[in-house]
N, C-alpha and C positions, 0 to 999 in steps of 0.2 A: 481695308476697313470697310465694314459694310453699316448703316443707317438706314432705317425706316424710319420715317415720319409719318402720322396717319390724325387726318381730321374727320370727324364724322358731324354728319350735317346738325345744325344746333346744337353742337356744345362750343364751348368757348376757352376750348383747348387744344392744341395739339400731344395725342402721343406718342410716345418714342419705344420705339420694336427694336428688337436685334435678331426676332424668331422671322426668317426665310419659310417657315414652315407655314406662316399666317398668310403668305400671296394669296394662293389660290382662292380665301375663302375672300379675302379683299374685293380679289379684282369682280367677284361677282358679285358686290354687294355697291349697288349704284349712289349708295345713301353714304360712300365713304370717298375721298380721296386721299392719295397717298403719295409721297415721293420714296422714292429710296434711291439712297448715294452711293453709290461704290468706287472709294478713293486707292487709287493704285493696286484692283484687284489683280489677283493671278488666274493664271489659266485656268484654274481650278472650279474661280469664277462664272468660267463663261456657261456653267449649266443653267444659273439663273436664269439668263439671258437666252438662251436656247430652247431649255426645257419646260422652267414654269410658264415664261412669256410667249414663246413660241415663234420669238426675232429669226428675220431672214437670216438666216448664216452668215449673208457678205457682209451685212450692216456690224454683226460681232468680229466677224474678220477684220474690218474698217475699226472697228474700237480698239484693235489688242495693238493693231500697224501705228505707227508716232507719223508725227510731220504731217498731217493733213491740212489742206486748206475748207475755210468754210465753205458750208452746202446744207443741202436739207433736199430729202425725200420722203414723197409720201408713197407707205404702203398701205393696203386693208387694214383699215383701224386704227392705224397709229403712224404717225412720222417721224423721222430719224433726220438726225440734225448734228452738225458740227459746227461748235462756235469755239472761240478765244476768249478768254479772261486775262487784264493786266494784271501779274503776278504781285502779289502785296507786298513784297523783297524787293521792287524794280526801285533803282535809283533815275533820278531825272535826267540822265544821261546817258541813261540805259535801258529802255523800254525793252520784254520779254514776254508772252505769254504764254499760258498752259491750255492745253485742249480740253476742250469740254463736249464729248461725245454724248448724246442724250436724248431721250425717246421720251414721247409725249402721244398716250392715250384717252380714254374716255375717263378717266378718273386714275390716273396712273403719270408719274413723269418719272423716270429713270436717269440719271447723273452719271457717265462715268470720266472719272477725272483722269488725266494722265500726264505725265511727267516735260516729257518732249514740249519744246519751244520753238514759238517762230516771233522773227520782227515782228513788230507793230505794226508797221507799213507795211508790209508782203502781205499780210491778211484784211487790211481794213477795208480797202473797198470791195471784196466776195464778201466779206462778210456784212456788209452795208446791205448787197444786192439779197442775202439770206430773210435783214429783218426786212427790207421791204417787201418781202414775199409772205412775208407771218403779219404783217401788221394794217394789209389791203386783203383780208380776206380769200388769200387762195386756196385754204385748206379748211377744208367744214368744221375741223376740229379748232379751230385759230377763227371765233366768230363771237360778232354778237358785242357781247358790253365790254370785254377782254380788250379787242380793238384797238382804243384809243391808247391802253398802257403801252402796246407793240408799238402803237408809232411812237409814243412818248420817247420809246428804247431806240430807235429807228432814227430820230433827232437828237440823241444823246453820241450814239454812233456817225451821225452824218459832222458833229463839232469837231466828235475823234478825228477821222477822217479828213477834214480840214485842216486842223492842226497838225496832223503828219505829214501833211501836203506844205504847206506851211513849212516846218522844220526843214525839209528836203531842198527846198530850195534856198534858203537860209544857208545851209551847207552848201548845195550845190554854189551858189553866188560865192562864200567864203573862199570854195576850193577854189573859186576859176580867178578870186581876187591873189589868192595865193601864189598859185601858178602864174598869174603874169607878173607878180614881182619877182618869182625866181625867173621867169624866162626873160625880163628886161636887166637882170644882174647877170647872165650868163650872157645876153648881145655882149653888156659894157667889158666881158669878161675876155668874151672873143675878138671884140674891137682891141683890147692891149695889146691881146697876144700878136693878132694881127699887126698891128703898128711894131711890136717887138720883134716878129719877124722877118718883117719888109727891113728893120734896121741892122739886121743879123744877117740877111742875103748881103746886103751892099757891103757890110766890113767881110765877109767871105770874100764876094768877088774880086774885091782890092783887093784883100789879102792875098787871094790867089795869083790875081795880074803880079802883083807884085814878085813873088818867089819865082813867077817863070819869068819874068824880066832878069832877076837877079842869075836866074840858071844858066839863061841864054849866052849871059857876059861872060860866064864862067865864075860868079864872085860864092857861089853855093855849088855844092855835090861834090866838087874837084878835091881828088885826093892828092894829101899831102906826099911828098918823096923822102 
């Protein structure tokens, strides 16, 4: 599914495109900016991205691959960026999110969404180290009065972050409280057995003493006539 959205300076609207055919005259019209979304495009897709944009190759090769971690590159004029979203289906005991592969121009932002998931925590601090690279001005395009929302995002992220830190240990404490109840019930488990078979050797032993005693005498083994 493909979306454009298009604001033009002094109106007090957003428009909404589905004509790919209207990029080129966009992107040269500095009085415009624009997003367009492309949610689980096909290959077929990747001309937009190629042809009218004129994106590195690897960066669309990076879009179509799943399982990425956060990052962000800047090339001539535009920056390329991989973030996570918590999927809006995640239950509280189930945290998942979807890739959000995405370019960002002089009046241009590009979305492309895609299916593939990673933990929460496997991504949250790269993608911490992302916004704080967008929200300290290291990219000329990421400047100016913009700023302060990036770090807004950046301390939004930095709570995520905590929070999953937080959890993990939570867990991790849980599991090790677990683990030593099961390993202080398996000592008490070994201690019986133990005790049960120090009392299993001794009636062996008699018993054994015993029957060669008895052999010895002749009162076992001897056959009858």
């Amino acid at each position: 599914m493909i979306n454009l959205f298009i604001y033009r300076s002094g109106s007090e609207s957003v428009e909404q495109s589905g004509s790919i055919s209207d990029i080129p005259q966009l992107l040269d019209d500095k009085d415009v900016v624009f997003w367009l979304d492309l949610e689980a495009p096909s290959e077929a897709d990747d001309h937009i991205l190629l042809d009218v944009f004129k994106f590195h190759p690897l960066t669309v090769e990076d879009c179509r691959a799943n399982r990425h971690s956060p990052k962000i590159e800047e090339f001539p004029g535009y920056i390329y960026y991989i973030l996570h979203a918590v999927k809006t289906d995640a239950s509280p005991d189930h945290f998942n999110t979807i890739e959000l592969d995405g370019y960002l121009g002089d009046n241009e932002s590009i979305l492309h969404l895609k299916r593939g998931v990673l933990r929460l925590r496997r991504i949250s601090a790269r993608q911490l180290d992302v916004i704080y690279r967008m929200s300290h001005g290291q990219f000329a395009l990421i400047s100016g009065p913009v700023l302060p929302f990036y770090r807004d995002i950046y301390d939004h992220i930095g709570r995520v972050t905590d929070l999953a830190e937080n959890y993990r240990d939570l867990i991790t404490g849980a599991l090790d409280a677990y683990l030593s109840v099961v390993s202080n019930r398996l000592n008490e488990i070994m201690k019986v057995l133990t005790i049960f078979s120090a009392i299993m050797a001794v009636m062996i032993a008699i018993t054994t003493g015993m029957l060669l005693m008895f052999w010895k005498r002749g009162w076992i083994g001897k056959q009858r006539g």
